[in-house]
C-alpha angles and dihedrals in degrees: 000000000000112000129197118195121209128183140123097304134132093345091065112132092210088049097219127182088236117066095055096046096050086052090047093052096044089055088043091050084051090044094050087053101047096264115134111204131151139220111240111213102227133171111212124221102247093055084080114176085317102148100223091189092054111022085169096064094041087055086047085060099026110042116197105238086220093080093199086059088039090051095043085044097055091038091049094047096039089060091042099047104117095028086050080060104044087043090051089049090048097055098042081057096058087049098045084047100044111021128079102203142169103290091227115046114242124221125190092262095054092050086061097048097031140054117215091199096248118158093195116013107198121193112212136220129284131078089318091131097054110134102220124223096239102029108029120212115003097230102201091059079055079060087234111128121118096256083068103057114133094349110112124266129197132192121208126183094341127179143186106205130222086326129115134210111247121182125290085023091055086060089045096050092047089045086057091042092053087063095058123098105210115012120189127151154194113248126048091219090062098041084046088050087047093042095052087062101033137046087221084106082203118209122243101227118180125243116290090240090088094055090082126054142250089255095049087065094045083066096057094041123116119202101229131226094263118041119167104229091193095050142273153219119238126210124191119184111186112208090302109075106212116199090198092065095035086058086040090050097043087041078056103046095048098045079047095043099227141131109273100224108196111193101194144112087238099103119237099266100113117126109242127174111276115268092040117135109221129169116176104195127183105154093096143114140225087267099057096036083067100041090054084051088048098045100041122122082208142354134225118187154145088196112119087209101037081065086049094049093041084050096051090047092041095241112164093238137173125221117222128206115292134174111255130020107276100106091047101051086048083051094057101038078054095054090225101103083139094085098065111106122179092185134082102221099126076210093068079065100038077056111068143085128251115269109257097229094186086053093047084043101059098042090055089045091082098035090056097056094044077057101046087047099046092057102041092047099048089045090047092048096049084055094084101026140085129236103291117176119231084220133045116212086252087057094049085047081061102047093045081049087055090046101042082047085052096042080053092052094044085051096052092050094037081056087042092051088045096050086044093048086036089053098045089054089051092044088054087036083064099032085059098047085051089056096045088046098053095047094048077054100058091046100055086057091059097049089049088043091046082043107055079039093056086045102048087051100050089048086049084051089052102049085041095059097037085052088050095045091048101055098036113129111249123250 
């Protein structure tokens, strides 16, 4: 059986160590069991004509229509233009060196037109389910273009981001799903909202980045050019800068005295308080950003993988705040919600307690294999089995019954809500002209008790005068 892997790997916008490692351990698991796969070089559709080598070219000739994006983009990638380069060609090294891929690269349009040749085309883990704002579901990563029909598909470890199912795009995505063969995903909260609409009961792996050890990434490891031989702080933003953890992080390094290390792509223009030893550093690759994780005396991050990987080498760590709930469901599974701190108090962290590893280690050691089962089993059984869908279309007719019954629901409440909200404005709206019209009222006393005032008086004025003028002695 031929199998293409697709997944967030060379073709990311924010260009992130990640997404082209997790691919290239999930080959290498497949590999080490006698599975050949490979790695489908595809260029999703949201990726658009970005240049990922030169953003700053691609924002001169695509402004953001939001100006105060536009002006931070053109000022980041001003001041990372050189390193953005170096870090691209670093990247495209470690695939080029690690990844056996498809010779020619694939776009949505040519999966629709064109065949690969794949027997099973499996798409893998990370946010490779997000709906996008501008261009909605990729469909290829719903393993849904043409080139796919009646071939099996297979979903490991799948997730969707910080992103949510709205009608009509909870009946498309269901409509993609029915099509899979085996479905299986990375958060509880998504496989519970699959699971309330479907019978496929979907199991929740981890990412595939725990099927390898420790030992396995020391070997891909590079020492990088500054190293900090007395220690250091690492900080790991993850495509949302936090100024919370930045302050947590920075409060740490300098009770700790230690040098304060930002990997990140947010230039080092922050205003810290004067004697803090802060490097931001981006020109890296794969290879170093491991090695900082690894090295570490202690780790500060809103990066879903950075906690994986501190986990894996064993580094004390904090997670920051992140939209979505990833980094709290590893947590979790890690036993270790604890460390996340939403503050920004360097005390929270000076706080705690050192992370029990034996502890961490025991409680992955099931979850792994239930991974690592999970994987090999379902690819094994598909060996000798057709394409066989995970839904009928009867069972699709009941799940778009659920959600029309729920849409219902969801309306009922939304035009609750709007009468509610209808009926409080108009409740303000009359208390307001009640007010108004008290107060008109009130006015309007005041104008009749100032008047018959004014006209007592005048008419006192008058008798006094005529009183005066008739008595008055003659000349």
């Amino acid at each position: 059986m031929k199998i293409g892997i697709l997944s967030c790997n060379a073709h990311t916008r924010v260009l992130n160590f990640a997404s082209p490692l997790h691919s290239y351990v999930f080959q290498k698991f497949l590999e080490d069991h006698g599975i050949d796969a490979l790695i489908i070089d595809y260029v999703p559709k949201y990726f658009g004509e970005f240049d990922v080598r030169h953003p700053l070219l691609y924002y001169l000739d695509h402004p953001d229509p939001k100006e105060e994006k536009q002006k931070d983009m053109i000022y980041r990638w001003s001041k990372f233009f050189y390193e953005r380069e170096s870090r691209y060609e670093r990247i495209e090294h470690f695939i080029r060196t690690h990844y056996r891929t498809t010779d020619e690269v694939w776009t949505p349009e040519r999966m629709e037109e064109e065949d690969p040749g794949f027997d099973c085309y499996m798409a893998v883990t990370d946010v490779v389910w997000t709906l996008h704002k501008k261009t909605g579901f990729e469909p290829v990563y719903m393993l849904s273009a043409k080139c796919m029909e009646g071939k099996k598909k297979v979903a490991i470890s799948c997730s969707r981001g910080a992103s949510k199912y709205r009608n009509p795009r909870d009946i498309e995505f269901f409509g993609y799903l029915s099509d899979m063969d085996v479905v299986s995903v990375r958060e509880k909260s998504f496989a519970d909202y699959i699971n309330g609409y479907t019978d496929l009961n979907v199991p929740v792996l981890l990412d595939p980045v725990f099927l390898q050890p420790a030992s396995f990434y020391d070997d891909l490891m590079k020492e990088p050019e500054k190293t900090y031989p007395e220690g250091f702080v690492l900080l790991y933003f993850a495509m949302n800068k936090s100024d919370d953890l930045l302050n947590m992080a920075q409060g740490y390094a300098q009770k700790k005295g230690l040098t304060l290390v930002e990997l990140s792509d947010f230039p080092q223009d922050r205003d810290l308080p004067e004697g803090t030893r802060h490097d931001v550093l981006y020109d890296l690759g794969i290879e170093e950003w491991l090695w900082y994780m690894k090295h570490a005396s202690f780790t500060f991050t809103n990066s879903f993988h950075c906690v994986c990987f501190s986990s894996i080498f064993h580094t004390q760590f904090v997670a920051g705040a992140r939209p979505g709930d990833k980094v709290p469901n590893i947590l979790e599974r890690l036993g270790l919600m604890e460390r996340r701190l939403l503050g920004s108090d360097p005390q929270d962290a000076l706080a705690l307690e050192d992370i029990d590893y034996d502890l961490v280690d025991e409680r992955m050691k099931g979850q792994i294999k239930e991974t690592e089962d999970f994987v090999l089993d379902t690819i094994h059984r598909l060996e000798n089995e057709p394409h066989r869908p995970c839904m009928s279309q009867e069972d699709l007719k009941k799940t778009y019954e659920k959600l029309d019954e729920q849409h219902r629901i969801e309306q009922e409440i939304a035009a609750k809500k709007a009468a509610e909200k209808e009926a409080e404005r108009r409740r303000r709206e009359e208390e307001k002209a009640a007010k108004e019209a008290a107060r008109k009222a009130a006015e309007e006393a005041r104008q009749r008790e100032y008047m018959r005032f004014k006209n007592r008086s005048r008419r006192a004025v008058i008798k006094g005068v005529k009183y005066l003028l008739h008595y008055k002695d003659p000349i």
